[in-house]
LOBA-830090 format. One record per residue (C-alpha): residue number from 1; x, y, z; residue in one letter. Coordinates in steps of 0.05 Angstrom, whole numbers, padded with zeros to 5 digits. Layout:
% LOBA-830090
   num        x        y        z   residuo
   NUM        X        Y        Z         A
...
***
This chain:
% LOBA-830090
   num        x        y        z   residuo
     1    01784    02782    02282         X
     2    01826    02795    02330         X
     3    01883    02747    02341         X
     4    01871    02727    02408         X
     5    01792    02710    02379         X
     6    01821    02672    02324         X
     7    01858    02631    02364         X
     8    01797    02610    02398         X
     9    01758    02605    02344         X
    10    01809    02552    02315         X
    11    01817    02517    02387         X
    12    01730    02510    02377         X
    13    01744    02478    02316         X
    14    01791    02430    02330         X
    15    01756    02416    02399         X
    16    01721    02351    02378         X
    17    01778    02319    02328         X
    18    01797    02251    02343         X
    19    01880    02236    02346         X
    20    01863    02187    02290         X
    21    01870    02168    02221         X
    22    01801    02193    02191         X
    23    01813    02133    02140         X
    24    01830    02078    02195         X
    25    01765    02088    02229         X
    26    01723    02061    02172         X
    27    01675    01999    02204         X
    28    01699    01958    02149         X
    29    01767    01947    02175         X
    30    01785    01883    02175         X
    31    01809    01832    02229         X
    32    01881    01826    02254         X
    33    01907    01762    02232         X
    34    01964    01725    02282         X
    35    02031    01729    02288         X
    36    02075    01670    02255         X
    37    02102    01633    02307         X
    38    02154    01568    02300         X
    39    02197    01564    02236         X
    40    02167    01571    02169         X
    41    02197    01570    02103         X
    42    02171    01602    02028         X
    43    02192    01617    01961         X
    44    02182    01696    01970         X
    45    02190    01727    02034         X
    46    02151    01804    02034         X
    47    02161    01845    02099         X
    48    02121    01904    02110         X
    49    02043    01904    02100         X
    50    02040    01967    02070         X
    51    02026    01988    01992         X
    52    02087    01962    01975         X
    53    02092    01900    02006         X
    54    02019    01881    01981         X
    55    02024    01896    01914         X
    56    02091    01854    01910         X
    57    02060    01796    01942         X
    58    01991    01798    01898         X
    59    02034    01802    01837         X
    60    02081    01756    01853         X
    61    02016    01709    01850         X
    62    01987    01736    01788         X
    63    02063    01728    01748         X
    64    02069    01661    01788         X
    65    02003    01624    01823         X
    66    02042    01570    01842         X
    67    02099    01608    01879         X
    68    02098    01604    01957         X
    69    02089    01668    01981         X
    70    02090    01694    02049         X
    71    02077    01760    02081         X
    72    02100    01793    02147         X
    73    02075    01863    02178         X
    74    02100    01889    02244         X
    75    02026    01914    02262         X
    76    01974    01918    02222         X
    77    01959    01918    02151         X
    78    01956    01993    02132         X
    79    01964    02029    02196         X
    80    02021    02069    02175         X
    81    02028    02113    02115         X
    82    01991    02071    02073         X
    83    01923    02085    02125         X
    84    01934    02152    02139         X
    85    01952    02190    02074         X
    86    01912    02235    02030         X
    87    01888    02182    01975         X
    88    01925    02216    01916         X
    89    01938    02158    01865         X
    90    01971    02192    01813         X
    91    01999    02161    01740         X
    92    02071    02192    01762         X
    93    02127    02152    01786         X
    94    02181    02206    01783         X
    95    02141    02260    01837         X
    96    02109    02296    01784         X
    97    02136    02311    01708         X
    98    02179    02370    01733         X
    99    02217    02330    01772         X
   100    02224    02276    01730         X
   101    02241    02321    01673         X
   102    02299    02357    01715         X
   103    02327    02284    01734         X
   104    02319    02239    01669         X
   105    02299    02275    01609         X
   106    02320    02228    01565         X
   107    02279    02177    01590         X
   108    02218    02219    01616         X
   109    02159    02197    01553         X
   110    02183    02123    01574         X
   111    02169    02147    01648         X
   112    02107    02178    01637         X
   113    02074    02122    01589         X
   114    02097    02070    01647         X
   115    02054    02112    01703         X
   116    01992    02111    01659         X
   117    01995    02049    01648         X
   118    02008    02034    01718         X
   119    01946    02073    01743         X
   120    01906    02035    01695         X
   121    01930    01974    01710         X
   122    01914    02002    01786         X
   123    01840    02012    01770         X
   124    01836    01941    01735         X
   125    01857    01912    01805         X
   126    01808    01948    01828         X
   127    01756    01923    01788         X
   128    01782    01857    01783         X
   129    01783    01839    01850         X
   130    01722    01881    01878         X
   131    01760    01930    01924         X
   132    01717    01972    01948         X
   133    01759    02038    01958         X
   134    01727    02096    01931         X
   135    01764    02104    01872         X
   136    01745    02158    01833         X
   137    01789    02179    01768         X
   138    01772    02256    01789         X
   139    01836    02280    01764         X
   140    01877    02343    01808         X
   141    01884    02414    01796         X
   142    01950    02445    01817         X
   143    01919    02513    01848         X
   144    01962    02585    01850         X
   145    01945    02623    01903         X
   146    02005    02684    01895         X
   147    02018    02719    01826         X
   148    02081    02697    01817         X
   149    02057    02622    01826         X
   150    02007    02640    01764         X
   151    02061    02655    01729         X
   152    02096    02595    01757         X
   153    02044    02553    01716         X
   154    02035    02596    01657         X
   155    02102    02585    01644         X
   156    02103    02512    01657         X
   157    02038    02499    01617         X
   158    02076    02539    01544         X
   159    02134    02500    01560         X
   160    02091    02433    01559         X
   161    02055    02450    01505         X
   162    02121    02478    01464         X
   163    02164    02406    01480         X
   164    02097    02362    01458         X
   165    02070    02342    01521         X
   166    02003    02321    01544         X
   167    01997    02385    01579         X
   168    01941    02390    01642         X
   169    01881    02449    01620         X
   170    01908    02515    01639         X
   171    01846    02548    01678         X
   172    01843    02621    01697         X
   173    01815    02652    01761         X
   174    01735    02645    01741         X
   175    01748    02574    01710         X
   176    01780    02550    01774         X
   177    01731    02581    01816         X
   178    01676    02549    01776         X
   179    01707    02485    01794         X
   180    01720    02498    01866         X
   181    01708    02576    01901         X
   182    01759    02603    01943         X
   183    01775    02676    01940         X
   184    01849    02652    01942         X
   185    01855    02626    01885         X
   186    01881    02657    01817         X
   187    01891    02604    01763         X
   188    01910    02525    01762         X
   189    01924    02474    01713         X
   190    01882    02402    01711         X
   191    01906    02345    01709         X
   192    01838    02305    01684         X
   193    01860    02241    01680         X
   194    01936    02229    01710         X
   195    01911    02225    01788         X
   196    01848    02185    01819         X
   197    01817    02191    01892         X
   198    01819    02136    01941         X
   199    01805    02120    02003         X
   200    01870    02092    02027         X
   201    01858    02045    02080         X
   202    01803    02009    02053         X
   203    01849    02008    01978         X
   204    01912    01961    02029         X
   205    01846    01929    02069         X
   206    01818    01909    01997         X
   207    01892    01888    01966         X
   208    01895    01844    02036         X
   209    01842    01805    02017         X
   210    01856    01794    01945         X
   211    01924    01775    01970         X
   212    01890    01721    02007         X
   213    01859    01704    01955         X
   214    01904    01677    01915         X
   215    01939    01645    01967         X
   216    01988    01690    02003         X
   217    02005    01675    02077         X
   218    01997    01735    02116         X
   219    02016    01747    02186         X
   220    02009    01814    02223         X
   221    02041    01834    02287         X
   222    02100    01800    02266         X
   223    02169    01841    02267         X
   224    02228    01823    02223         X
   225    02288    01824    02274         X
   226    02344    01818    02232         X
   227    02354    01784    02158         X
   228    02418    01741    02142         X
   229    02438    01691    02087         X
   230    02423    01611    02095         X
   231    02452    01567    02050         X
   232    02418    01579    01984         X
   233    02369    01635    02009         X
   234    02351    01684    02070         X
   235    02333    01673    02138         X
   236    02301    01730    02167         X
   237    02288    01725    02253         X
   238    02221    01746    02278         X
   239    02195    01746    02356         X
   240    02174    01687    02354         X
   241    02208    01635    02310         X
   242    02238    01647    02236         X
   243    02229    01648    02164         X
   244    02270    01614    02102         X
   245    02264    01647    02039         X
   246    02293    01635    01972         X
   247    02275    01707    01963         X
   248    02259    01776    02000         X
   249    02222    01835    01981         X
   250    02232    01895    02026         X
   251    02168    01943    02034         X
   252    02190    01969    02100         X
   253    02194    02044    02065         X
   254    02204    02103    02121         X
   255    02228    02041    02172         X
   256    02296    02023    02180         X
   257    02317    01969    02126         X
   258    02343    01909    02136         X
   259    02401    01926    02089         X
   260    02438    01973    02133         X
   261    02473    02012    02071         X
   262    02408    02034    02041         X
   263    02383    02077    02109         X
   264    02434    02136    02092         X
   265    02382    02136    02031         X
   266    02315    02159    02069         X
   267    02302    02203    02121         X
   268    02229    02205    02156         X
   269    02184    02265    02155         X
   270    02119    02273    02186         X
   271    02065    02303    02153         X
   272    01996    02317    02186         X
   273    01921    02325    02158         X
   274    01855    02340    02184         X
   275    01777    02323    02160         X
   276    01719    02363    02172         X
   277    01650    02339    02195         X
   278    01606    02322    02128         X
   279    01594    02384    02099         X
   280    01511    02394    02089         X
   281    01485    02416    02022         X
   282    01484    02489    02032         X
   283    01562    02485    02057         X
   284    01579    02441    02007         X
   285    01541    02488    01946         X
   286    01586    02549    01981         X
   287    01650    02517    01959         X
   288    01624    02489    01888         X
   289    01661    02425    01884         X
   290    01623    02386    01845         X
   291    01674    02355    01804         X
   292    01706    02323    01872         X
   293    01773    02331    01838         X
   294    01837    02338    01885         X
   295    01868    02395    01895         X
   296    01939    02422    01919         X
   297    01971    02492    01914         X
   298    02038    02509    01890         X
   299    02071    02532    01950         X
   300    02146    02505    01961         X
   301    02101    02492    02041         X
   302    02038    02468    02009         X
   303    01970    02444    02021         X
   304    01934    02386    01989         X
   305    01859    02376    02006         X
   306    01798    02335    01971         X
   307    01728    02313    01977         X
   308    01714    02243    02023         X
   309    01652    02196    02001         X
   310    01613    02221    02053         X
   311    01636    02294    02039         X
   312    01688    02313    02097         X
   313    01742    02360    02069         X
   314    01810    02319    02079         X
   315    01867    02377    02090         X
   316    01938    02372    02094         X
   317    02012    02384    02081         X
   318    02046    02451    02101         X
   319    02091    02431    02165         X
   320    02131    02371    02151         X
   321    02175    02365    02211         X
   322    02242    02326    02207         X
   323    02263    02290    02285         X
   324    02337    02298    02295         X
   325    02376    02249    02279         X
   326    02315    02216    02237         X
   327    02289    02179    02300         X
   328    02215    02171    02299         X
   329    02158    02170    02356         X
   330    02096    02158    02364         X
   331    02096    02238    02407         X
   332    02111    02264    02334         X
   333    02047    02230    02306         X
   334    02001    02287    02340         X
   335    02022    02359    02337         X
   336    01971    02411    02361         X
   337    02008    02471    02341         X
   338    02010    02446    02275         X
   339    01942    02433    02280         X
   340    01927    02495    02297         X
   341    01962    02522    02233         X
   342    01926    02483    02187         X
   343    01863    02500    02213         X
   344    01881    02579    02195         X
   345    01897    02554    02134         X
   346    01839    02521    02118         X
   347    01792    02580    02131         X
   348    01829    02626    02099         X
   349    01819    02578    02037         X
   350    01745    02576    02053         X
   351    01716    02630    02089         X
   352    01651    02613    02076         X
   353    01655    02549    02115         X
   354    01673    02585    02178         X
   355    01640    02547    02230         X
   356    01656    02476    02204         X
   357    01688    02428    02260         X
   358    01744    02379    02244         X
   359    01721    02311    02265         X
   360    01804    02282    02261         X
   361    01866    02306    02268         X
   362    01931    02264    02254         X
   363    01996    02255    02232         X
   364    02053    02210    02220         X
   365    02131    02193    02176         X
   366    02132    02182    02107         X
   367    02200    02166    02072         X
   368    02230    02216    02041         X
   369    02302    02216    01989         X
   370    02341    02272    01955         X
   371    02311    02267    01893         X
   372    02242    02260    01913         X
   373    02215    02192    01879         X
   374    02234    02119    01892         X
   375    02299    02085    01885         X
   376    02308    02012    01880         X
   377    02367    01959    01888         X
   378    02387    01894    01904         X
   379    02433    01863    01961         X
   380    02454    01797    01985         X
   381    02471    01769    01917         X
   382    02406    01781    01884         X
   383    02371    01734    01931         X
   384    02338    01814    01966         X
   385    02305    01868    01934         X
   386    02282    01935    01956         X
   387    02246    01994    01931         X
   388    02238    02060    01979         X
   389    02238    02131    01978         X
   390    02174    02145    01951         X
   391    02167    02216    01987         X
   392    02083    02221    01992         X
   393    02065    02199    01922         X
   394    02067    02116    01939         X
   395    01989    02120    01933         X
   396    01996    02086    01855         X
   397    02087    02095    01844         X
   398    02089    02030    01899         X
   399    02053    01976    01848         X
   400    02107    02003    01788         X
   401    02157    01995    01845         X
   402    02132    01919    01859         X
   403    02146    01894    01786         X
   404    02214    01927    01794         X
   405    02222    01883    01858         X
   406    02206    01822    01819         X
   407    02241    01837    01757         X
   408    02304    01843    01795         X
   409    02285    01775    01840         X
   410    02275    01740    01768         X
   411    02345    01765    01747         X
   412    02322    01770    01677         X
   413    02327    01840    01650         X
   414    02274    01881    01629         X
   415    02243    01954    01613         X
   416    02230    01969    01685         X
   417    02304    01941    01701         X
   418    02339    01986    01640         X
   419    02306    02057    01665         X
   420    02371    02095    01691         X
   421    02311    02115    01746         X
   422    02326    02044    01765         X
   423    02389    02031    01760         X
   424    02420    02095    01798         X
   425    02405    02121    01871         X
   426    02393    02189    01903         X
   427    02444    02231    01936         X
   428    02443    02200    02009         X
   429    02430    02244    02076         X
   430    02492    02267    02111         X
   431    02508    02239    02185         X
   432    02489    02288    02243         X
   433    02486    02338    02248         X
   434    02491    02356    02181         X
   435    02428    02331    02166         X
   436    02392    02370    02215         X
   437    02421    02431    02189         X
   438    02414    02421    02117         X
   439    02347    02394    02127         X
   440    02320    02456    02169         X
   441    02358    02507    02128         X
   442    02332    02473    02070         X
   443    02252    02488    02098         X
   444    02269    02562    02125         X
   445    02296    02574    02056         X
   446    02227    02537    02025         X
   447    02189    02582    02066         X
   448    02229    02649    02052         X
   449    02220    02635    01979         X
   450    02142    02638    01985         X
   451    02145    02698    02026         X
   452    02189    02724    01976         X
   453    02158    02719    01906         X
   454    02190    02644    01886         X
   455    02257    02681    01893         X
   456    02314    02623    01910         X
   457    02363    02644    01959         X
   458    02432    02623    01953         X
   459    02422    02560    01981         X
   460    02360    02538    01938         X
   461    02402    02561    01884         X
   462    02460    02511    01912         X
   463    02419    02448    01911         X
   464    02388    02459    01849         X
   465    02447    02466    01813         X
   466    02472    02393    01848         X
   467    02405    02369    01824         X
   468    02380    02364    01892         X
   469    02335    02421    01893         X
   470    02259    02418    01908         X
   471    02216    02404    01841         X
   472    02151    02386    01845         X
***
């Protein structure tokens, strides 16, 4: 096709999407509950209404029913990246086990048995409380779609296998294909068991209402201005009055936090997805995904797509874009070009589907830190916690990251507390406009290296060797 065609082919397709959230359209969204207003005080203080901030308050419950606990969002429950990612809830807390391996191998079995149990503890919750969030333990298939990427994960699946791991079923190009058909792909390895579907929305929607529950105050559309000590505990100004706390957790992840020193730490990144219509039978029989397992491919720019309930094809990744200076907008939440891009990308993945119609199209920042996973820490003489940096993989990391909240609130030590992945931080960004440039060169590089083979260039090489490179 010519390329003038395929641009209008892709337009066609992308005619219809709506500049929303697939996952935040879902009828059973719940009400908007009010702002606090007047002066309030609480044992434990959460701000942010996110993954984060809801897992720490239900916990804090469970460990504690008769603790005071209060909650604060600046919106709404789940509108930001925990409503608008691609429901990926995997066992890993470190960004996958290459990355953890590069950054704490003497600690990495202790890492890894902590994320299963985490994701099974996840599922319980799940169960327990009757969340109704599609959760499916599907498992995810890390897909090669170049030679040397086959290689790539050849390699990594003998080396697994060689140091004793539990490594993920090596599958060659008619074993993947039986599992899902695209002419793309060459080989993968699955994961059957370390990474469960959700729909992500409707997972913080359902973790809302347990929070309730047990007896959490929520209020939505209620900012956190500023957070300063008071006598024995915090005092944190909102809009309309203010809270005392005894104790803060921080789940404000890409936002700015509250503790100024810990923003060098994070930098935001948008990432953008689309969904198809449903897919009918004969469309759906054309791609062979039966087993609705995630998927992602091994690019440094990659792609990671799955099956909805109602069988839309969720597809995203590729063009993370970094605003100078790490200032966000709402104008960087929709990006047509980008768009545009995926779309290509998408039906070169599945040819066979040409004619589908995306039915959304959106975007938005996630946190992201030098070494990839989350980072935790205390400030204001114990009485404040924090846990960020959780770089796209908060689906299931943000509950471990919770109990490391309140382990450090309790002051009493524990196994959470003594991981050096606990105790240490990443590298923080540079000022401007070093960050920029180091950022940018950083994905030119990325993107030479796929274009190239996986060869590093000279500056891949760099941060690698300073442990900052790219690894999972």
């Amino acid at each position: 096709m010519a390329p003038a065609a395929m641009t209008r082919a892709l337009s066609a397709s992308l005619a219809d999407a709506r500049p929303v959230s697939f996952w935040l359209e879902d009828p059973g969204k719940p009400g908007v509950l009010p702002a606090v207003t007047g002066d309030h005080s609480c044992d434990l203080l959460v701000i942010g209404g996110g993954y984060s901030g809801l897992w720490t308050a239900l916990l804090a419950k469970e460990r504690d029913p008769g603790r005071d606990v209060l909650l604060i969002e600046g919106h709404e429950v789940g509108w930001a990246a925990s409503g608008r990612n691609g429901g990926f809830c995997a066992a890993s807390l470190t960004h996958g086990l290459a990355n953890g391996l590069e950054r704490w191998p003497g600690e990495i079995r202790q890492l890894e048995a902590l994320g299963e149990r985490n994701l099974d503890a996840i599922e319980s919750a799940v169960a327990h409380y009757g969340i109704d969030c599609d959760f499916e333990r599907t498992g995810e298939i890390d897909v090669a779609t170049q030679p040397h990427q086959l290689d790539e994960l050849r390699d990594w699946h003998r080396q697994l296998t060689e140091r004793g791991f539990d490594a993920p079923e090596f599958l060659d190009r008619d074993a993947l294909r039986a599992e899902v058909d695209s002419p793309t792909f060459l080989g993968g390895l699955y994961d059957r068991r370390g990474v469960a579907m959700v729909h992500p929305a409707k997972l913080a929607w359902g973790l809302k209402r347990a929070c309730l529950g047990l007896g959490v105050r929520i209020h939505e559309r209620t900012r956190a201005l500023d957070l300063a000590r008071s006598g024995a505990g915090m005092a944190v100004r909102t809009p309309y009055g203010r809270i005392f706390a005894r104790q803060v957790a921080l789940g404000t992840n890409v936002f700015p936090s509250l503790v100024r020193r810990v923003r060098p730490y994070t930098v935001p990144v948008y990432d953008y997805a689309l969904t198809t219509e449903p897919l009918t039978d004969d469309q759906l029989a054309s791609v062979g995904w039966q087993g609705r397992q995630g998927l992602g491919d091994s690019a440094n720019q990659f792609h990671y797509f799955r099956l909805t309930a109602d069988r839309r094809i969720l597809w995203g990744g590729y063009d993370a874009i970094y605003p100078y200076g790490g200032r966000m907008s709402a104008g960087l939440d929709h990006r047509p070009d980008t768009y545009l891009t995926l779309a290509g990308h998408f039906f070169r993945c599945f040819p066979q589907l040409e004619g589908v119609r995306f039915s959304h199209a959106w975007g938005g920042a996630i946190d992201t830190c030098s070494r990839f996973s989350p980072f935790f820490g205390t400030a204001h003489g114990g009485r404040v916690a924090y846990a960020a940096g959780y770089t796209g993989l908060g689906v299931g990391a943000t509950r471990f990251g919770a109990d490391v909240m309140l382990d450090l609130l309790s002051g009493v030590p524990s196994q959470r507390t003594g991981l050096a992945m606990v105790r240490t931080k990443p590298v923080p960004f540079p000022p401007e406009p070093f960050a920029w440039a180091g950022i940018g060169l950083t994905k030119w590089s990325l993107a030479r290296a796929d274009e190239r083979g996986g060869r590093r260039n000279f500056w891949l090489k760099s941060l690698d060797r300073l442990g900052l490179g790219f690894d999972s």
